[in-house]
C-alpha positions in Angstrom: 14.2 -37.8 26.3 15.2 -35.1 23.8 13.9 -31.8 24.0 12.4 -30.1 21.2 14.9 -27.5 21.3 17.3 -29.5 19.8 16.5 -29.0 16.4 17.9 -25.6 16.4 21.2 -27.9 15.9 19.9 -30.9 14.5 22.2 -30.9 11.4 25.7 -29.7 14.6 24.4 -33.2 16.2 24.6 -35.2 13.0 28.2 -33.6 12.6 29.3 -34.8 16.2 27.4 -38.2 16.5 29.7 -39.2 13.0 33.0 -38.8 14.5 32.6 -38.2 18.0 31.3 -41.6 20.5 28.6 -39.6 22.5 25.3 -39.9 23.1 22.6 -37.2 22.2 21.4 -37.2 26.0 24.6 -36.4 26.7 25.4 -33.7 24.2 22.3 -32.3 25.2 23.2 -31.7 28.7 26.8 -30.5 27.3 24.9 -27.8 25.0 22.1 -27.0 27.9 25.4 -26.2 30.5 27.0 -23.8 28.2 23.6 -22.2 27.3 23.1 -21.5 30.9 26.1 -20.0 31.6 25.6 -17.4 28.9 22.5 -16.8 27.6 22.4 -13.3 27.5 24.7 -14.1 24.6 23.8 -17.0 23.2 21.5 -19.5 21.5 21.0 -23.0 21.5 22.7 -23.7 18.3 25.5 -21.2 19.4 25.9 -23.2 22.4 26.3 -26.4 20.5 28.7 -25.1 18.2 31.0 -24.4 20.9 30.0 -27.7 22.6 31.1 -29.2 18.7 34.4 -27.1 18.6 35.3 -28.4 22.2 35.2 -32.1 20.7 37.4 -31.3 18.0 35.0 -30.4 15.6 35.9 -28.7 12.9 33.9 -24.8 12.7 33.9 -24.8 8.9 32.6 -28.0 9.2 29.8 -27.0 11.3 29.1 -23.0 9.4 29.3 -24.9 6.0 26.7 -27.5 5.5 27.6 -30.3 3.1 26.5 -30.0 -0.4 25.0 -32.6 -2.6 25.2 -32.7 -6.7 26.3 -34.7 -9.4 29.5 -34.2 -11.0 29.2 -32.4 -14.0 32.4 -31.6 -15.5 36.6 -32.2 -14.1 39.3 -29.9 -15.5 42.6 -31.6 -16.5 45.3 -31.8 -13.2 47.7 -29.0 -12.5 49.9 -28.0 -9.8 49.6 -24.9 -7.3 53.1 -23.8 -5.9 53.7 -22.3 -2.6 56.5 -22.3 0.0 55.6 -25.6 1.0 56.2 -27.2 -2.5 53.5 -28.0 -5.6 49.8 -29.5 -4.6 48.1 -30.9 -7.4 44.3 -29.4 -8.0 41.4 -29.8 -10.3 38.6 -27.6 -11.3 35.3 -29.2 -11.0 31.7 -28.2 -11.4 28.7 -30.1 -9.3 24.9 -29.6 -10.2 21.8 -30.1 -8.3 17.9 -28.8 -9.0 18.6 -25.7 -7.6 22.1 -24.4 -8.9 25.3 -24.8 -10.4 28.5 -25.0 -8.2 31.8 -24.9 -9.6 34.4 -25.9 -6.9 38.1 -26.5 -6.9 40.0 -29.7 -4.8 43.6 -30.1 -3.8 45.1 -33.2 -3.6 45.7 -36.6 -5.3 43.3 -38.7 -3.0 40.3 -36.2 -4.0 41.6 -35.7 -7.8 41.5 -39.1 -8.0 37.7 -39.8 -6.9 36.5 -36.9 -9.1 38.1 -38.5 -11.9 36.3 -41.6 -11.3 33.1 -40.0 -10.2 31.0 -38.5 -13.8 27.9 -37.8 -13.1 28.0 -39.9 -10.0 26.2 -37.7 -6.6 28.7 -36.7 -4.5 28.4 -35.0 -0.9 31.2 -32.2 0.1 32.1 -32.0 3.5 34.3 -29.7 5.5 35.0 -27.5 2.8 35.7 -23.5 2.7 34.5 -20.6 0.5 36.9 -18.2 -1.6 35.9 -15.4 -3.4 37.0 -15.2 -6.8 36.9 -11.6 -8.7 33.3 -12.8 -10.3 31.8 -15.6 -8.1 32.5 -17.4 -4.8 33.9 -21.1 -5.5 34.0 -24.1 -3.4 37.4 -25.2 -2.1 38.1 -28.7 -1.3 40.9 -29.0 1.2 43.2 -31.9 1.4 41.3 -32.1 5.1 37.7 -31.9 3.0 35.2 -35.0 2.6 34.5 -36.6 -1.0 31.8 -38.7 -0.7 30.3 -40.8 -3.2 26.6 -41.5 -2.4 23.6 -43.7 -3.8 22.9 -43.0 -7.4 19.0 -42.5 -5.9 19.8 -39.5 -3.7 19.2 -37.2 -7.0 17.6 -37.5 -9.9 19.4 -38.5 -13.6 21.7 -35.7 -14.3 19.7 -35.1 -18.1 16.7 -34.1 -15.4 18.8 -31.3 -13.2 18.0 -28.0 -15.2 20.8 -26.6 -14.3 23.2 -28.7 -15.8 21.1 -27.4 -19.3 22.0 -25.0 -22.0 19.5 -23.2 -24.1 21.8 -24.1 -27.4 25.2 -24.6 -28.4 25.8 -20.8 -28.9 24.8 -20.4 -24.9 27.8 -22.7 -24.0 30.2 -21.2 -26.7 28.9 -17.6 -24.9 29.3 -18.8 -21.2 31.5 -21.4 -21.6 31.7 -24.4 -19.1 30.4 -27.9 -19.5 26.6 -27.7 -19.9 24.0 -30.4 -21.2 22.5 -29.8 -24.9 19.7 -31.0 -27.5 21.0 -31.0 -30.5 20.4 -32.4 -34.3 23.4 -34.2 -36.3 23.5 -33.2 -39.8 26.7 -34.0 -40.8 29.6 -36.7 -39.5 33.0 -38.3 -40.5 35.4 -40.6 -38.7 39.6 -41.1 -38.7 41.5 -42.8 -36.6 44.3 -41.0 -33.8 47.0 -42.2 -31.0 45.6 -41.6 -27.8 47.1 -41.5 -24.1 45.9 -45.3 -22.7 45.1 -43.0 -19.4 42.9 -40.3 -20.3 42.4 -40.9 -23.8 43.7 -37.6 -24.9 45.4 -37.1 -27.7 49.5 -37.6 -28.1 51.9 -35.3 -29.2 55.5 -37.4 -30.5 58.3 -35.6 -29.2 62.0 -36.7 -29.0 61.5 -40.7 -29.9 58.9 -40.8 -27.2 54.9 -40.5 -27.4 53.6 -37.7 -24.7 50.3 -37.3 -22.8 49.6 -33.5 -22.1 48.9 -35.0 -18.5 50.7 -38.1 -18.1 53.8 -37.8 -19.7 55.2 -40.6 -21.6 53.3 -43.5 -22.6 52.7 -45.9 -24.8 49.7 -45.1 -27.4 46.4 -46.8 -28.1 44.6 -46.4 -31.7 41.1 -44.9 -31.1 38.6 -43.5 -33.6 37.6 -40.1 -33.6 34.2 -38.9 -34.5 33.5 -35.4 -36.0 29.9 -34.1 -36.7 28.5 -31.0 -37.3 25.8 -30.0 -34.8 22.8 -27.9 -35.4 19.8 -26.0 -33.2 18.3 -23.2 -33.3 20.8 -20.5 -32.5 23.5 -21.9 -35.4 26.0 -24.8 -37.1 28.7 -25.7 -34.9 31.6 -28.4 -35.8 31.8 -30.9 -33.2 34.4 -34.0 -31.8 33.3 -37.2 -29.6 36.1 -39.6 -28.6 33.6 -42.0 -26.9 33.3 -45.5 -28.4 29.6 -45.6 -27.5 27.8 -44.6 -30.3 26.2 -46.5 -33.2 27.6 -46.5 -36.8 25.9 -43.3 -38.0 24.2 -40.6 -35.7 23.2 -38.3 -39.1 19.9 -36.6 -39.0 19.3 -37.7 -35.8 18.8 -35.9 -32.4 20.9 -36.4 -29.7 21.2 -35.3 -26.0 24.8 -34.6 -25.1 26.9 -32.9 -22.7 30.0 -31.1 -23.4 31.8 -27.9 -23.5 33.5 -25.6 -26.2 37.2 -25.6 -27.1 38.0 -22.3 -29.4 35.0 -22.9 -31.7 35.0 -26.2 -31.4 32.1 -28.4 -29.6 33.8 -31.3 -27.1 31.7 -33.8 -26.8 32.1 -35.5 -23.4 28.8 -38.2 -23.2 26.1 -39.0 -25.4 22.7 -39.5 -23.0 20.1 -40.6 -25.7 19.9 -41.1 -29.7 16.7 -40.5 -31.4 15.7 -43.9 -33.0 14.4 -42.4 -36.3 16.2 -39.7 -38.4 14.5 -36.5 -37.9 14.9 -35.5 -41.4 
């Protein structure tokens, strides 16, 4: 039978019973002998955390609960250098009903599940906390947990409030990817050479077509869509490289998320067309 005290660690047990093969009876009686022996010092969840380090579980693990959000936004790749050589990392930002997160990961393996992961919920596990000169950020280790989980455990992204602006001048003021309600009143298309990767745009150097994060490649002809947005606080000019989007999108309202380049709106997904024109 398992005592009530036990949920003073309930969330230390659901660490151990994942990787270690041990019953809760047994952990139990593991956390209940080192209580004994030095209660004067300890509590129950202090005893179980040194009952979790003994089976090689990790302490950040255990003092860092994992977090769940949607993936908001991924910076493009770059490398960190230290004695050891160059690690590849990504900026990314996760959102949930409470809060924004931004967060940094180091490695390929992880780079390449964020990449694939917009908007999906992901859980963070094992992860640490650095302090930056203006906020704390979340660092994914090359030993951290990605986990991709059901697209049920939150709620539509377009629902989390923190993924919202106020207007396009909020996210031109804080910067960062944010979620927007905006009205089209103006658009045009051309077409441009684009990395067959990551879609971004090519530069033609020495006989060669270049990615600004793949290197050399051979280019695809996409169309590129320019608008100019409006809402309360101004008119901003506006680009969308998505394929998604009807013929015309003029004097309509759109939800969209996306983030300012210079003075430029970067429109990353379109979430929802009004069916009528609004003027």
């Amino acid at each position: 039978m398992v005592s009530s005290v036990g949920t003073e660690y309930e969330d230390i047990w659901e660490i151990v019973r994942e990787q270690v093969d041990i019953s809760r009876e047994e952990f139990d009686k593991k956390v209940n002998e080192v209580y004994s022996k030095g209660k004067a010092f300890l509590t129950k969840r202090a005893a179980a955390i040194i009952v979790a380090k003994k089976l090689n579980i990790s302490t950040q693990q255990i003092l860092y609960t994992p977090i769940i959000g949607r993936l908001l936004e991924v910076g493009a790749t770059r490398m960190a250098r230290s004695a050891r050589g160059e690690t590849p990392y990504v900026l990314f930002t996760i959102v949930n009903e409470q809060e924004r997160i931004p967060c940094v990961a180091f490695g390929e393996k992880h780079i390449s599940t964020l990449k694939k992961a917009d908007d999906k919920v992901v859980r963070l596990k094992n992860y640490l906390k650095a302090k930056l000169q203006k906020y704390s950020i979340t660092k994914i280790t090359e030993e951290s947990i990605i986990e991709i989980l059901d697209d049920n455990a939150l709620p539509p992204i377009t629902d989390l409030k923190p993924a919202w602006a106020e207007s396009l001048k909020d996210i031109k003021e804080r910067r960062g990817t944010h979620i927007v309600k905006v009205l089209v009143i103006d658009e045009s298309s051309s077409e441009y050479l684009s990395c067959p990767i990551c879609g971004k745009t090519l530069e033609f150097v020495s006989d060669e077509w270049l990615c600004p994060e793949h290197g050399s490649v051979e280019p695809e002809t996409k169309t590129i869509r320019r608008y100019i947005l409006s809402d309360r606080s101004g008119t901003f000019p506006a680009v969308y490289f998505g394929t998604d989007v009807q013929e015309s999108i003029l004097n309509r309202l759109i939800v969209a998320k996306g983030y300012f380049r210079n003075d430029e709106f970067q429109i990353q997904k379109i979430y929802w067309i009004s069916d009528n024109e609004i003027i």
